[in-house]
N, C-alpha and C positions, 0 to 999 in steps of 0.2 A: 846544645842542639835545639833547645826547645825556645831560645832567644833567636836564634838563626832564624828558623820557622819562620818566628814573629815579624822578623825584619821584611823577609822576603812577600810575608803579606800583606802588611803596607806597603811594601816598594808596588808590589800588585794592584793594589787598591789605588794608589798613586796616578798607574799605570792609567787603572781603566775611568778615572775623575777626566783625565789626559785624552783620550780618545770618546768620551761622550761629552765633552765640553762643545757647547759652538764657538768658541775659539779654540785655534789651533795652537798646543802648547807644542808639540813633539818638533822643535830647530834643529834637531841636532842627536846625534846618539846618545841612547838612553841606557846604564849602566842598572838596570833593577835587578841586580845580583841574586841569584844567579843566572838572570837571564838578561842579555844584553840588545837593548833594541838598536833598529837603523830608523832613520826616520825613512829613507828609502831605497832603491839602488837601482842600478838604471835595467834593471829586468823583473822590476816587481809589478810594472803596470805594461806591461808587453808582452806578449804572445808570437807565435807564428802568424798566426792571422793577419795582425795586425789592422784590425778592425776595431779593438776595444780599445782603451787604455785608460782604466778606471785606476787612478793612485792611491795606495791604502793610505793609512795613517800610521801605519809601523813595520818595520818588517823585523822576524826572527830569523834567526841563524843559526840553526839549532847545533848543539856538535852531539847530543845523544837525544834520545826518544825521551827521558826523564824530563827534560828540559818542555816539549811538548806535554808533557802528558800535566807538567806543572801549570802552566800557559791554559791550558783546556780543564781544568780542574778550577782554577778560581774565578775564569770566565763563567763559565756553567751553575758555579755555585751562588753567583751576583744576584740579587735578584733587580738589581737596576742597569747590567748592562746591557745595550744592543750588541755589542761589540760581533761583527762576523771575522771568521778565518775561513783561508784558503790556503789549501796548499799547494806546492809550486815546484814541480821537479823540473824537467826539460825544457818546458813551458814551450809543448808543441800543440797547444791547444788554441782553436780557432777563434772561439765567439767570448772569449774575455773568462774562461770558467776556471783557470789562476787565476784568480783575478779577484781582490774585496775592496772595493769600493771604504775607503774610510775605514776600513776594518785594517787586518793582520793581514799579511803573507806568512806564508812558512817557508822559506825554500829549505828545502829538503837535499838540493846538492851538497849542504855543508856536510850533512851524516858522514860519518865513517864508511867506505860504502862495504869493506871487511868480507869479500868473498871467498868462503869454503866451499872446497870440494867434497865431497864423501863417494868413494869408488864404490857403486852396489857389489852381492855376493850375488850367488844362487836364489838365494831369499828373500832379499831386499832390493829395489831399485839403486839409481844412483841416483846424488840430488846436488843441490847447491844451494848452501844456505847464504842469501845476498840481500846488503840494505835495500831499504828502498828508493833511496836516491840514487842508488848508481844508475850505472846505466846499462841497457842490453849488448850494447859493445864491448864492452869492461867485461860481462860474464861470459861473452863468448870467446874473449882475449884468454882469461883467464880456464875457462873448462877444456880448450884445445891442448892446453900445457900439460891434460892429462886423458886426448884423445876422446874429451865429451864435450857435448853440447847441449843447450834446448830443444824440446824439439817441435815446438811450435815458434813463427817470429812475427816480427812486424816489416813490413818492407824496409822501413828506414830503423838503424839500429839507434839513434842518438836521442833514444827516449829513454825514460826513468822506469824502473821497474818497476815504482808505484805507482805511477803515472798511467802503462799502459794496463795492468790488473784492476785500478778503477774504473776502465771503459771494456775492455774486452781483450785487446790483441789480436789482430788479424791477417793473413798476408797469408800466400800460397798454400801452406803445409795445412789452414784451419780443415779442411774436407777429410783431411786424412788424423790429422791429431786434437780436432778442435781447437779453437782459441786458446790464447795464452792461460785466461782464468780457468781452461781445465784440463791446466798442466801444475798446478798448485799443491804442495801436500802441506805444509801448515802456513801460517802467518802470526805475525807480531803485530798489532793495530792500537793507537790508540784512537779511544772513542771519542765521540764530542762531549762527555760527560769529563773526560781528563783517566780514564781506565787505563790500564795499561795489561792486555790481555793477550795469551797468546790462543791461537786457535784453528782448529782445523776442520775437516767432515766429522769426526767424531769426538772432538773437542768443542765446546761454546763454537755450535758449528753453527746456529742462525746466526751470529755475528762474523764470523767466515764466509758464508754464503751471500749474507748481507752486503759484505765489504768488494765483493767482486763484482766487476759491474755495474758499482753502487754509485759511479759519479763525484765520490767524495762526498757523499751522503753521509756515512754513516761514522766514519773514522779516518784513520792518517796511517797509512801502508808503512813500518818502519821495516820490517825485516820478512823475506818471502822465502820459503824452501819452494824451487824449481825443480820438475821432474827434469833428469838429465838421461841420455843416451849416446851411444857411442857414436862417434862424430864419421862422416865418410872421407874419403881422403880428396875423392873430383867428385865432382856436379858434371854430368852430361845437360846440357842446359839447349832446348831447342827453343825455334820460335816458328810458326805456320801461320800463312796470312789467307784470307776470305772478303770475297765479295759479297755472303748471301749470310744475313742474320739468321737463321732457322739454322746454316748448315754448322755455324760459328756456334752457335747454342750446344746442338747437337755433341759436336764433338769434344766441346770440354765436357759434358754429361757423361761421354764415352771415357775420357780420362779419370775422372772422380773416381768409375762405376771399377776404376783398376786399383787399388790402393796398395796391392800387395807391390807393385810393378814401380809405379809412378809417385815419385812423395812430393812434388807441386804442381798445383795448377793454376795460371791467372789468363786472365785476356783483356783485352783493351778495344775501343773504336778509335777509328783514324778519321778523323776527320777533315783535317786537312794536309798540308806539307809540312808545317809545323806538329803538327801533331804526328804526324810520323819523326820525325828530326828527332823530338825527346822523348819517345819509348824507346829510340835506336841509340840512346848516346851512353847506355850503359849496357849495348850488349859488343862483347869485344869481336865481330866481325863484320863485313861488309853487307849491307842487305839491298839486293839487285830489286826492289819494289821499286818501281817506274809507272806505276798507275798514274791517273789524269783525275784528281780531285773533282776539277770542273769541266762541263760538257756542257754545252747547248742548252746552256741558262737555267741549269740544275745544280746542284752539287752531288757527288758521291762520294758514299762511306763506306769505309774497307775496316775490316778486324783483325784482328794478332790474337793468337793462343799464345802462351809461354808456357811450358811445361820442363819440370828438370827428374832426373833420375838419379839418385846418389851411387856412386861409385866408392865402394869399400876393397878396389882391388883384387878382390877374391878369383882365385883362379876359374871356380865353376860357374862366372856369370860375366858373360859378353854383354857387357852395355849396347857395343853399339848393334850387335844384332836387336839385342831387347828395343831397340827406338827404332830398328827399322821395321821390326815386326809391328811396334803401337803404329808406324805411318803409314804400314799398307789397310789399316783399321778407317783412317782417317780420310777427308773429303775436302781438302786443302786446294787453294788454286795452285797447278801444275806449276812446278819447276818453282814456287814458292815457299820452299821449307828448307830450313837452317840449322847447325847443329855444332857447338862447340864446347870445348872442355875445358873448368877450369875450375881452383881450385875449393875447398868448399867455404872457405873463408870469403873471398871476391867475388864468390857466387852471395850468399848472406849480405856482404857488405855492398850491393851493387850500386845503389842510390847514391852511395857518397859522391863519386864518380860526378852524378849528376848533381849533385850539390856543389862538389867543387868548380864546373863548369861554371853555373850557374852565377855562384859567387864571384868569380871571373868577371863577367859581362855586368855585374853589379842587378842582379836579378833574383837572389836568395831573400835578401830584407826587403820585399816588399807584400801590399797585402796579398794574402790566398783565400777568397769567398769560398772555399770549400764547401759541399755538400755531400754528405756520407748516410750512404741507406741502404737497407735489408730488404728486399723485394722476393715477392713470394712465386716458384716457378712460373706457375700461371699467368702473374702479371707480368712477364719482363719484357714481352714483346710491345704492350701496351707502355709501359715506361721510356722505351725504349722511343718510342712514337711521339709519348709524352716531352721528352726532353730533347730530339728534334724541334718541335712544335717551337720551342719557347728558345734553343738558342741560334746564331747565328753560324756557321762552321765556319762562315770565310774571316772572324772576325777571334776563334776561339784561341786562345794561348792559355793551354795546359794539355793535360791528358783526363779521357774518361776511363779509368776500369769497371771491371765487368767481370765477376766470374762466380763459379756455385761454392755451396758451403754446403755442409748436412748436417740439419738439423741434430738426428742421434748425440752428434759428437758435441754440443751442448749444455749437456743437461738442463733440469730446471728449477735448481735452486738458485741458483744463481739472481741477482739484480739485474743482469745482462737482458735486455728487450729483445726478441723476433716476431717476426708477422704470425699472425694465426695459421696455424697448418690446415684449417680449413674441412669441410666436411672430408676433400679428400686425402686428410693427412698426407699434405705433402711432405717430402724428405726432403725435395732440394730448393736452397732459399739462395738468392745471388745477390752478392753486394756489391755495389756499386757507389764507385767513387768519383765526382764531380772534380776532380781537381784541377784548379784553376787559377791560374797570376794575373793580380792586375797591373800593369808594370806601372809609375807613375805619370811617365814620359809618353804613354800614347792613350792611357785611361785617367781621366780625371776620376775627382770625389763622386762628379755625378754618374759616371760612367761606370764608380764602384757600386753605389750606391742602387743604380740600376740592375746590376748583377746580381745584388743582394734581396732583390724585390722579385730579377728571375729567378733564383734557388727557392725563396719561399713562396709563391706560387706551384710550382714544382714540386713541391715537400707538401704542399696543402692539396695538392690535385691526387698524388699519390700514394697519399694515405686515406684517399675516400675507400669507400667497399668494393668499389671496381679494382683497384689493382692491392689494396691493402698492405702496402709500404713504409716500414718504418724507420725511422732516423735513427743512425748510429751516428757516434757521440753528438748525442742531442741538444738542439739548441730553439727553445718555445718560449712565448711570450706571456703565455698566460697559464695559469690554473688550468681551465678548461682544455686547455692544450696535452698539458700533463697529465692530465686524467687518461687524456683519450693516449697516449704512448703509451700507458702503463695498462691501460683496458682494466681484467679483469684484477691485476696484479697491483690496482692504486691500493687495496685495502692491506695488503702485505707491505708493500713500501711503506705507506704511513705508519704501520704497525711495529715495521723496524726503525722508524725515526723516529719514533717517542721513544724507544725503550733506548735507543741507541746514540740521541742526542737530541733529545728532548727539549732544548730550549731553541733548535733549530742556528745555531753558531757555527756549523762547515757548510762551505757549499752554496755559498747565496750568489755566488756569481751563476751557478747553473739554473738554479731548481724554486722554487715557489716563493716568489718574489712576494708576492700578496699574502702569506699565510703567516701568523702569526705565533709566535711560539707561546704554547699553553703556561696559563701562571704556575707557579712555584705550590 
């Protein structure tokens, strides 16, 4: 055993001569038993984005968490390597943050991805204990087969379950069950130090709390217990369209303000015909909106609610009265409200739909300038102005969302960032997602690249004191930048990256490009 050790340290040592050299030795797979590198694969320097594509110098594969935590153990202990790692599960991240430059990938899809179910009692929830590289599709394939589910999601299911617990997780359900990171009861992580730790709220819980939200900051998500609930059997799934932004505000506030009633809420701008085309192509019925974009050398912008209902069958609750009662609540333009049934799996799974279209017309693999942010109630009307101001609608291909979260359902240990609640402790915070295709064929580089310069403007306009706006999964160029996302919260962050990977080796695709990690 203790010859084994030895070998596998030198093989390590080997390793990292190999990746701090200025010449590049790594041709070919590398066999440092028991860990077996690639020199790459063709999803280690690509994203969804596809705006980055920074090539590591090795990629792992890991098939268990030991394998990692070996890999992170003689890094951390070097005192002459740079070496960074990233890790990489779906790799539905935008701005390159899978992403190590000359450093490590992990991808994490190798894991085993081993989902248990556990059915709660009277006394105990129900959960699911699941790697971290699966995927949220996978646990929801898997917990139906026993009548449960998550109960918070992401719109799109084909992300990694550590993938979305290091950003947040977010999509309709968050107002009512908060984000994914706080639907969490323990985890498995290994640290940047090479630990291998498991941990919960009441277990090595600032390394728990750390790790959610954390960006990959502070360790590498192997295994998550999910709170689970019983799954409905239909989704009553409506949609209501608006001409007037104050009354489109309004009434998702009025939805939220239902939780016992209503378990999603999102909303969208339309901004043009296209942007109506791809909110409608993943809902399965015909939508009679015949509005006129453009007038008399203006443009006009119309809104969508979406809101669904879960349907558990029960004899004592008539869905569809309950959605006819919320529509006479609401302030919809007439004869513009929709409402269908389906099941709650295709309800969850809706996006695929638009994926597979998409991939169709040859329109999925290309870049998305995405921009993702948390805007504070007060400012959204101003945001709202803001990002008018700066894009074009007659030129726009993607969709905007728009809708509330509450604060409460939060917490605040977490790593996860929101805007200040402000003297008047606001509750309701709306996030808002820029999302946006550049297709290759009618957008050049410069015509990305110009996109790119309008989002950061955009992001730098509001996040001043006026509307105090922050970025979700964040993407800054500098130190000072990061200070100011983290506010009050830089001295806690910093305070869990020294203790929790202290020589600063996960995570350089994201987060403090100029900071140097403290000597040994």
């Amino acid at each position: 055993m203790e010859f084994a050790l030895f070998c596998t340290i030198v093989d390590i040592l080997l390793l990292l001569l190999a990746l701090c050299s200025p010449c590049k030795f790594i041709q070919s797979p590398m066999d440092f038993r028991p860990l077996s590198f690639l020199q790459s694969t063709n999803t280690s320097s690509l994203d969804f984005g596809r705006i980055k594509f920074n090539s590591p110098a090795a990629v792992l594969r890991p098939q268990s968490p030991k394998e990692i935590s070996l890999l992170l153990s003689f890094l951390s202990a070097s005192s002459y390597s740079k070496v960074t790692v990233a890790a990489r599960g779906a790799g539905h991240s935008i701005n390159g943050q899978a992403q190590a430059l000359d450093g490590i990938v992990i991808e994490t899809d190798s894991l085993p991805s081993n989902i248990s179910i556990h059915k709660g009692t009277e006394f105990s929830p129900s959960y699911a204990d699941v790697s971290g590289g699966a995927l949220w599709i996978e646990l929801l394939e898997e917990g139906l087969k026993f009548g449960l589910a998550p109960r918070s999601w992401t719109d799109y299911l084909y992300l990694s379950i550590g993938g979305t617990l290091s950003n947040g997780g977010i999509s309709g359900q968050t107002f009512k069950y908060g984000p994914q990171i706080s639907n969490v009861l323990q985890l498995d992580v290994v640290t940047g130090k090479g630990d291998q730790v498991t941990c919960s709220p009441t277990e090595n819980s600032e390394l728990f709390y750390a790790v959610l939200g954390g960006l990959g900051q502070f360790g590498i998500i192997t295994r998550a217990r999910i709170l689970l609930q019983d799954a409905p059997h239909k989704v009553k799934w409506v949609r209501a369209f608006y001409d007037d932004f104050n009354t489109f505000i309004e009434d998702q506030e009025l939805l939220v303000a239902m939780p016992n009633v209503v378990d999603y809420v999102e909303g969208f701008m339309l901004l043009n015909e296209q942007s109506l085309h791809s909110s409608s192509l993943a809902f399965p019925s015909h939508l009679e909106f015949n509005r006129e974009f453009y007038s008399k050398s203006s443009y006009n912008v119309y809104f969508c609610i979406e809101f669904a209902i879960h349907d558990y069958q029960a004899k004592s609750t008539n869905v569809k009265q309950v959605v006819t009662e919320i529509s006479m609540k609401m302030s919809y333009l007439p004869s513009h409200f929709y409402s269908v049934e389906v099941s709650y799996f295709d309800f969850l799974n809706r996006v695929r739909g638009e994926e597979v279209h998409l991939r169709s017309r040859g329109l999925w693999e290309v870049p998305h300038p995405w921009l993702n942010m948390f805007v504070p109630k007060s400012g959204i009307k101003d945001f709202k102005d803001l990002l008018l101001d700066n894009i074009s609608p007659s030129d726009f291909e993607g969709l905007v969302l728009m809708y509330p979260i509450l604060r409460d359902k939060w917490g605040t240990n977490s790593s996860a960032v929101l805007p200040d609640a402000g003297e008047a402790g606001e509750e309701v915070v709306y996030t808002v997602g820029v999302l946006r295709s550049a297709n290759p064929a009618t957008c050049s580089a410069q015509c990305l690249n110009d996109i790119l310069l309008c989002h950061r403007r955009v992001a730098q306009a509001a996040s001043s004191p006026r509307i105090g706006a922050k970025q979700y999964l964040p993407h800054h160029l500098s130190q000072s930048h990061w200070q100011h996302h983290f506010g009050r919260r830089w001295d806690q962050f910093m305070a869990r990256k020294a203790q929790f990977d202290p020589r600063h080796i996960l995570g350089q695709g994201i987060i403090l490009p100029g900071i140097k990690a403290p000597r040994p």
